[in-house]
C-alpha positions in Angstrom: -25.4 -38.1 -40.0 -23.3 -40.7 -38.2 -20.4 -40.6 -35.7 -17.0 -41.7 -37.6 -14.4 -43.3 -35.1 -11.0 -42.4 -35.5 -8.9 -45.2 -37.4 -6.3 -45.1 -35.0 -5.9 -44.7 -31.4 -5.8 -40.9 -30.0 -2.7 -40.2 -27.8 -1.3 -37.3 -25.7 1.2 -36.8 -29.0 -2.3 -35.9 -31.0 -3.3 -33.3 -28.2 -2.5 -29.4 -28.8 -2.6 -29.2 -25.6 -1.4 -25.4 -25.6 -4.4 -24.5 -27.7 -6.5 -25.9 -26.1 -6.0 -24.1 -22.8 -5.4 -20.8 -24.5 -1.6 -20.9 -23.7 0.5 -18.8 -26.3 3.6 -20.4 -27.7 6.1 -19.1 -30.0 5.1 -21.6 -32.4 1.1 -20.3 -32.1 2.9 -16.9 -32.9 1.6 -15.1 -36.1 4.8 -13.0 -38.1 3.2 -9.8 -36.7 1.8 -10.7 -33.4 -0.1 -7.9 -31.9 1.4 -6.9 -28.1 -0.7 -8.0 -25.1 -2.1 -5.2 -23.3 -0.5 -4.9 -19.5 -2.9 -6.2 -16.8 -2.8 -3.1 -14.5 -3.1 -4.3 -10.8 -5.4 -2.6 -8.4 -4.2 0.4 -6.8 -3.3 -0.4 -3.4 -1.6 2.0 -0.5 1.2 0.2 1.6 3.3 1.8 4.7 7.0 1.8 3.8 9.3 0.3 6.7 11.1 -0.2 8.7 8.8 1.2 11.8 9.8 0.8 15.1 7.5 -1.2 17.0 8.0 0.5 20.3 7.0 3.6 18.6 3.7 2.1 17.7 3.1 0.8 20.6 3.7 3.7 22.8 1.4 5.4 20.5 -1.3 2.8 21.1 -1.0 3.3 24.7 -1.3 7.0 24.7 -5.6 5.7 23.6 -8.5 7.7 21.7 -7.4 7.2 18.0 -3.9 8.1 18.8 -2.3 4.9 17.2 -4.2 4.9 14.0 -2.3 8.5 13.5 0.7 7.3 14.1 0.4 4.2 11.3 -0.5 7.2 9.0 2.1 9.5 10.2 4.3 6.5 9.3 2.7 6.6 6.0 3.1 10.1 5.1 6.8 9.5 6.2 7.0 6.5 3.5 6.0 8.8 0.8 7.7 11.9 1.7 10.9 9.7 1.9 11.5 11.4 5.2 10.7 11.7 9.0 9.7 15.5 8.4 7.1 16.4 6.4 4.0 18.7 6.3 0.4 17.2 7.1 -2.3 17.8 5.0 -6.0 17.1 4.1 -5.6 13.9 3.3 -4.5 13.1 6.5 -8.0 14.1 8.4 -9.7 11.8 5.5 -7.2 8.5 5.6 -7.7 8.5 9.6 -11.0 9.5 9.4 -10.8 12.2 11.6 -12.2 16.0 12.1 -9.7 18.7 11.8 -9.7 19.4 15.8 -9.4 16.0 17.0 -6.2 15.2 14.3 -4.9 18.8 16.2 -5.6 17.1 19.6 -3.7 14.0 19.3 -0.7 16.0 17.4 -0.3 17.5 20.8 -0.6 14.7 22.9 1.8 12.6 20.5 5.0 15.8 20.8 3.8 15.9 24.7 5.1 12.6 25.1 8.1 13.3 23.2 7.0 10.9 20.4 7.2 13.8 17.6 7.7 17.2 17.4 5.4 19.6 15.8 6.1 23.2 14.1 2.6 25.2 13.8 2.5 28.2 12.0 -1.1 30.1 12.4 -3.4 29.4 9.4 -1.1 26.7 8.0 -1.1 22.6 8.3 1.7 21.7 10.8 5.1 20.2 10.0 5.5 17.2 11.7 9.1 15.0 12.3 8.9 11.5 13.7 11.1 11.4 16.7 12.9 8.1 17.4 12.2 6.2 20.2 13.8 6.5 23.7 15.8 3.7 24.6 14.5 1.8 27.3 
């Protein structure tokens, strides 16, 4: 079997171009096109501003793991929609921290006036975000 030549030149004007990269036109359209399904995007967690920077940073100062707390108390404030809310869990497992030590840097956070903390014995803590002194 041979090879036949075109008879007449090939031009951009011949080229599907659409179909050949896959892309859907209304023209490429069948009368009952079938619905794409949605692409679902990974799940990712994000911490709802504004945070004050201060605030961070006076956290970071404070040392130990006391500034990755605060990022997630900031967190937990994002998704309660509020500056008060009750810790959980979840909170030990996000910072990666044991029960005790979360308890330890709770204190050390309301003892420099950076939150304030409401314990009730056998219960998680409420916690509300203070806002930062002005300097």
């Amino acid at each position: 079997m041979t090879y036949q030549y075109p008879t007449k030149p090939l031009s951009l004007k011949d080229l599907d171009l659409d179909k050949e990269l896959g892309i859907v036109t209304e023209s490429s359209l069948s009368p009952n096109p079938v619905p794409p399904t949605p692409k679902l995007r990974p799940y990712r967690l994000f911490i709802k501003g504004p945070i004050p920077f201060d605030w961070l940073q006076r956290a970071n100062g404070i040392g130990g793991s006391t500034g990755i707390v605060g990022v997630a108390l900031w967190f937990y404030a994002g998704l309660h929609g509020s500056k008060r809310f009750k810790i959980d869990s979840r909170l030990d497992a996000l910072c990666c921290l044991t029960r005790q030590t979360r308890d330890h840097i709770l204190k050390r956070l309301e003892y420099r006036g950076m939150i304030k903390l409401f314990t009730r014995r056998g219960a998680y803590p409420t916690v509300e975000i203070l806002d930062p002194p002005e300097i």
